[in-house]
C-alpha positions in Angstrom: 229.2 28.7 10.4 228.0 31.8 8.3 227.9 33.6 11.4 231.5 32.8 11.7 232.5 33.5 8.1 230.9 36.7 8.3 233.2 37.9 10.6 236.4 36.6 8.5 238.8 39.3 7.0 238.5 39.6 3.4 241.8 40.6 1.5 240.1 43.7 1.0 239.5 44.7 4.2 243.1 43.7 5.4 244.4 46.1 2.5 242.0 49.4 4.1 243.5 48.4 7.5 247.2 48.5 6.4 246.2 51.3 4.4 244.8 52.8 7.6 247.4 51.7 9.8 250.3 53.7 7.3 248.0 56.9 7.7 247.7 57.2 11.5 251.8 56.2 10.8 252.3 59.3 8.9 249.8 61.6 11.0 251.4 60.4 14.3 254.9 61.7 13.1 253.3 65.2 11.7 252.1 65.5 15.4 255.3 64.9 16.6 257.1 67.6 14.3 254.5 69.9 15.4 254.4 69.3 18.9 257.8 70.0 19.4 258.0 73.1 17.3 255.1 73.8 19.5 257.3 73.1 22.6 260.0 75.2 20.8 257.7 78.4 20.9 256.9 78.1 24.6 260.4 78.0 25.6 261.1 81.2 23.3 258.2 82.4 25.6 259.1 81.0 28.1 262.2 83.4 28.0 260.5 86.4 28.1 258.0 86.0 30.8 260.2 87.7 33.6 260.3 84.7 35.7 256.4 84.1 35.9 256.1 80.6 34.1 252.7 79.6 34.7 250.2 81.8 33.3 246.7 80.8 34.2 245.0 83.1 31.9 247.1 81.9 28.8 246.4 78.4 29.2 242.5 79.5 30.0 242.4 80.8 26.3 244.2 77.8 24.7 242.3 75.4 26.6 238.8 77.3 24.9 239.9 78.3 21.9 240.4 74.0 21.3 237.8 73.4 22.8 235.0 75.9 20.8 237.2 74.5 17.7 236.5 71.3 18.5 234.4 69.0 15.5 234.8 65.7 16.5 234.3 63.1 17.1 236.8 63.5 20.1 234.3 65.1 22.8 235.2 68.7 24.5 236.3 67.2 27.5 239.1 64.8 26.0 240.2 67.5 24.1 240.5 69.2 26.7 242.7 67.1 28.7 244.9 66.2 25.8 246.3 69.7 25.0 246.5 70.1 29.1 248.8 67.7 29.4 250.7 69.3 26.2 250.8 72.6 27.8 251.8 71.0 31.1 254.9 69.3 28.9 256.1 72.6 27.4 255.5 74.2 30.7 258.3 71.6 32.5 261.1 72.4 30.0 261.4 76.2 31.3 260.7 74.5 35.0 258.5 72.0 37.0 256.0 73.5 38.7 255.8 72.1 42.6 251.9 71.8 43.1 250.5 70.8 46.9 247.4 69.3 47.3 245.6 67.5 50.1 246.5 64.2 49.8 247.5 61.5 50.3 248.3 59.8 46.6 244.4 59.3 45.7 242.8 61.5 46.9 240.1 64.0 44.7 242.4 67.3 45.6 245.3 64.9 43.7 242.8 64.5 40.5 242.2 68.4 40.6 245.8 69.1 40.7 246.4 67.0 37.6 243.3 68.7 36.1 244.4 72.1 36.2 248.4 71.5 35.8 248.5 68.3 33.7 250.9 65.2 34.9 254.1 67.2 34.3 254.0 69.0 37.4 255.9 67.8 41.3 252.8 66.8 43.0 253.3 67.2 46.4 250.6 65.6 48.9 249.9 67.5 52.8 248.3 66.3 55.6 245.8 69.1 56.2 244.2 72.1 54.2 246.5 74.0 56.9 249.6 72.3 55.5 248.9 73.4 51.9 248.8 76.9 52.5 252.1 76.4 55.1 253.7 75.2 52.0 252.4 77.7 49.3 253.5 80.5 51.7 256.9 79.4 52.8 257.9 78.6 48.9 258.3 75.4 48.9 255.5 74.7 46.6 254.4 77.1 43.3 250.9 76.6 44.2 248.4 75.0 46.2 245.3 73.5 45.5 242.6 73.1 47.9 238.5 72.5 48.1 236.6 75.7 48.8 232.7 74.2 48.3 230.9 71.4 47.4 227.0 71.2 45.8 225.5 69.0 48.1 227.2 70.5 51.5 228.1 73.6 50.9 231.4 75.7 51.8 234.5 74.3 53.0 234.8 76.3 56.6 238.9 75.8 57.2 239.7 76.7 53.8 237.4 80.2 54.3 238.9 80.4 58.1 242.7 80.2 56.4 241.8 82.9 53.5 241.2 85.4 56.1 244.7 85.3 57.4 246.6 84.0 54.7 248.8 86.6 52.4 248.4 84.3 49.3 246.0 84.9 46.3 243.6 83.3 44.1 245.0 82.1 40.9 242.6 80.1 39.7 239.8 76.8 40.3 238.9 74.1 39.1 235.2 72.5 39.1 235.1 68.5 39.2 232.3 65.8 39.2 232.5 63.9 42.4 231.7 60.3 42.2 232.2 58.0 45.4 232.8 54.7 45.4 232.5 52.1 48.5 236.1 50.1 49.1 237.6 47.4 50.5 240.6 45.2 51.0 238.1 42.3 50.3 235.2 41.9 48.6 232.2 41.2 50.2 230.3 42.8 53.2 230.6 40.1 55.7 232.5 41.4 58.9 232.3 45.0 58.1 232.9 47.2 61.2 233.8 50.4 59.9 233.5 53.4 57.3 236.4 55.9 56.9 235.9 58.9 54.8 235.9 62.6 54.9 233.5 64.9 56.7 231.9 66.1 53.5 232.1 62.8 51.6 230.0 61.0 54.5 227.5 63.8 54.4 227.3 63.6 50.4 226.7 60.0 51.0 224.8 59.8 54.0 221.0 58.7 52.6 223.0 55.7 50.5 224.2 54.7 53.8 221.8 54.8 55.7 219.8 52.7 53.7 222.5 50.0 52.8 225.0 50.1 55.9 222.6 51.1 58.8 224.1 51.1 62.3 228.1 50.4 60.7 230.5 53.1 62.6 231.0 55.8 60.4 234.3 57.5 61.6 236.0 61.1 59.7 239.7 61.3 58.8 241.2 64.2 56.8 240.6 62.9 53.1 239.2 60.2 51.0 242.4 58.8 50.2 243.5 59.1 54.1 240.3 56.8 54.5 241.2 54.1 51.6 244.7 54.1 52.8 243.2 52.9 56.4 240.6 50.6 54.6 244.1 49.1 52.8 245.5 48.0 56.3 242.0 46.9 58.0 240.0 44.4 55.8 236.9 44.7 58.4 237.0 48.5 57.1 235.3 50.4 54.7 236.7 53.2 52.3 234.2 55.7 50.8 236.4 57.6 48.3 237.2 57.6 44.2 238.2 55.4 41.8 241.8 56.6 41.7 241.9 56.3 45.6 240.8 52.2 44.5 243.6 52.1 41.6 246.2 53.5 44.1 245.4 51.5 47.6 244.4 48.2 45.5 241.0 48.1 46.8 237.9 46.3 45.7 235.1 48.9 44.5 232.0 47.1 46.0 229.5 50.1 44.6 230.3 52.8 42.2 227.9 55.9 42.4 226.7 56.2 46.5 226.9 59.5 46.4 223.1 61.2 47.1 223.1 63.7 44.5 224.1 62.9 41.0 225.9 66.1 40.0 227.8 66.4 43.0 230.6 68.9 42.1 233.2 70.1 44.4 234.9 73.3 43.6 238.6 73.8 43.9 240.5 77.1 43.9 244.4 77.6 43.2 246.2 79.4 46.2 250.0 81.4 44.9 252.3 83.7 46.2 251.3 86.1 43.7 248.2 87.4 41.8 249.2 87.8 38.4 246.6 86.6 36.2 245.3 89.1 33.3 241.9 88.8 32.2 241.2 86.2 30.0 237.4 86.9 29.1 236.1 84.3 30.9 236.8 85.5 35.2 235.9 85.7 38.8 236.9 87.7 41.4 237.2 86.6 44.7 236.4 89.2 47.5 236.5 89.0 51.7 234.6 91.7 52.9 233.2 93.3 56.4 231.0 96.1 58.4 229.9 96.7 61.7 227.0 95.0 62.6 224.1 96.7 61.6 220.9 96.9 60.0 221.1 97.1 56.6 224.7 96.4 57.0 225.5 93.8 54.1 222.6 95.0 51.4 224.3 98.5 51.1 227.5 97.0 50.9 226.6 94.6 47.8 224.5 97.1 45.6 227.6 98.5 44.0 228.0 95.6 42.3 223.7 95.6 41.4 224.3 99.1 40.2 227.0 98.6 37.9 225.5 95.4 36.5 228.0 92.7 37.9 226.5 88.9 38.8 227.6 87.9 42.9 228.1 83.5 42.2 229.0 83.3 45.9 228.1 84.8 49.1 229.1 83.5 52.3 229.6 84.5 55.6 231.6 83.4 59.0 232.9 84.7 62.1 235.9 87.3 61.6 238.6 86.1 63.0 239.3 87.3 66.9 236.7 90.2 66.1 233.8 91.1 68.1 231.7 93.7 67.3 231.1 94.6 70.8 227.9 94.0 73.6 224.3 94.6 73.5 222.6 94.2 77.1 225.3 91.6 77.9 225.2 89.7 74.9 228.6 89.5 72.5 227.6 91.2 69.0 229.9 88.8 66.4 231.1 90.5 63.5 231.2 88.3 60.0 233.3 88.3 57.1 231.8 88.0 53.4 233.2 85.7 51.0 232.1 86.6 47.5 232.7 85.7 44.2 231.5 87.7 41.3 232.1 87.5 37.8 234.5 89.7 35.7 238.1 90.2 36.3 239.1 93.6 38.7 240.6 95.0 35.8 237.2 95.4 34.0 236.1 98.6 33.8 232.7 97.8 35.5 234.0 95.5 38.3 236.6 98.6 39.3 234.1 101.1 39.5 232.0 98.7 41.5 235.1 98.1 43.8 235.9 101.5 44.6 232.5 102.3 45.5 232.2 98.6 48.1 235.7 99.9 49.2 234.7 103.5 50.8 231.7 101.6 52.7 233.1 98.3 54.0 235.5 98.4 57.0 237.5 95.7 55.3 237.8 94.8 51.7 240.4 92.1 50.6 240.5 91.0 47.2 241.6 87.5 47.1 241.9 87.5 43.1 240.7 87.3 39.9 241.5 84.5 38.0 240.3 82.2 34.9 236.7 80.4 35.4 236.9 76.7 35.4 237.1 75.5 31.6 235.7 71.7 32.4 
């Protein structure tokens, strides 16, 4: 009983709560005056930006400026998100960005879409990494947004095979915390014959499963959400995918956290028509570049940017595209193309210098872009 009583109400305390209640009253309508002055301003801006609406260096410098003026006790992150989705508001009154992803509905290219361009946007979901660049360059989508590399299992090889031939640029990426989950139409192991998930996702997963699933089929589709949406029509099936996958498809989650590595992160990079992003004080710039095969070859090409005092964050190589670089004693001689990311926007004094001088040695040098680093 004086447990109970201790947790009564007193008249005092129901007087702080009103009390409480009428300020958050009062706050809640200041936001609102102020948000839509806000929302006011952009579309002033909006007016003047000669047709370019989304700028990704802009909202770059909003997004940190909050977030370094952050005090709490709301954390960086939900900061973060909240003036996203306010940006992404103000953005839709001048016009709705179209935004293709891999999808289906679920899938973790959908939650990286939302990250970068907030819930105002036209989401609209492709079949293939292929697909998203289709639509990017035959305008019927503003931008694309597809997965480039992953910490666990490295690069993404279609989406570095379709930036060698594609005429669209880097705009931006986005960095996000990959969490797997295992799903099913019903809970319960019993009758399991089947796990559907992507390439990469299996791989990320693969010790978990081994251990807890061993010998069950394990069978690759195009995405996680492809995988739960074939796990929603099979219940002897398995989904290995995210939580928003399980929300969408109405799954059971039957383990949270498979994945082998705990800071799994997948990167994500925006693909547009055009490369119009300033610098913004935080950048990368994304490079393809090639030589003939020879010793030597790839050091001299990268010490420009050793020289000049410019960090490489990625270097990675595949087979150029129809290219051979000729025989030796009968044998075919491939020729590779460089992806590399360095940091500092090509507008930077240093970064240009070092371009000009990777430029007079390579025998191709494409810049894909520089855009904004990831802010979360």
């Amino acid at each position: 009983m004086d447990d109970m009583a201790s947790q009564d109400i007193t008249q005092e305390d129901t007087a702080r709560l009103a009390e409480l209640r009428r300020e958050i009253d009062t706050i809640d309508i200041d936001m609102l005056e102020l948000l839509n002055r806000r929302a006011a301003l952009a579309q002033a801006v909006g007016k003047l930006k000669n047709g370019v609406v989304y700028r990704a260096e802009r909202e770059a410098q909003v997004l940190r400026r909050v977030a370094e003026h952050n005090r709490g006790p709301m954390g960086r992150e939900a900061v973060v998100r909240v003036w996203r989705e306010i940006m992404s508001a103000c953005l839709a009154l001048e016009r709705p960005l179209t935004v293709a992803y891999l999808g289906p509905q679920g899938s973790f290219s959908e939650v990286a879409a939302l990250r970068q361009f907030g819930h105002a946007v036209q989401l609209q979901p492709c079949a293939s990494i292929d697909e998203v660049f289709r639509e990017v360059e035959a305008g019927s989508a503003d931008y694309g947004i597809v997965p480039v590399e992953n910490s666990t299992e490295g690069a993404v090889n279609r989406t570095l095979d379709l930036l060698q031939e594609t005429p669209l640029h880097l705009s931006g990426e986005v960095a996000l915390r990959i969490h797997h989950s295992l799903l099913r139409k019903v809970e319960g192991f019993e009758g399991v014959r089947v796990i559907y998930s992507h390439a990469q996702s299996l791989a990320q997963c693969r010790n978990w499963l081994a251990i807890h699933l061993p010998g069950v089929s394990q069978v690759a589709v195009a995405s996680n959400a492809e995988a739960a949406r074939l796990a929603a029509e099979d219940s002897s099936a398995l989904a290995v995918a995210g939580e928003t996958a399980a929300q969408h498809y109405h799954l059971y989650r039957l383990h949270d956290r498979i994945e082998d590595e705990p800071d799994n992160t997948t990167r994500f990079v925006v693909i547009a028509t055009r490369d119009v992003a300033a610098p913004s004080g935080n950048d990368k710039t994304s490079l393809l570049l090639s030589r003939p095969n020879e010793p030597g070859a790839i050091v001299s090409l990268l010490q420009p940017f050793s020289t000049h005092g410019i960090s490489l964050t990625k270097l990675e190589s595949r087979p150029a595209r129809s290219r051979l670089g000729g025989f030796s004693r009968g044998t075919p001689i491939w020729e590779y193309v460089f992806f590399v990311d360095i940091e500092g926007h090509r507008e930077d004094a240093a970064v240009k210098a070092a371009l000009q001088e990777v430029s007079a040695q390579a025998s191709l040098m494409k810049v894909l872009g520089s855009y904004p680093g990831s802010v979360c």
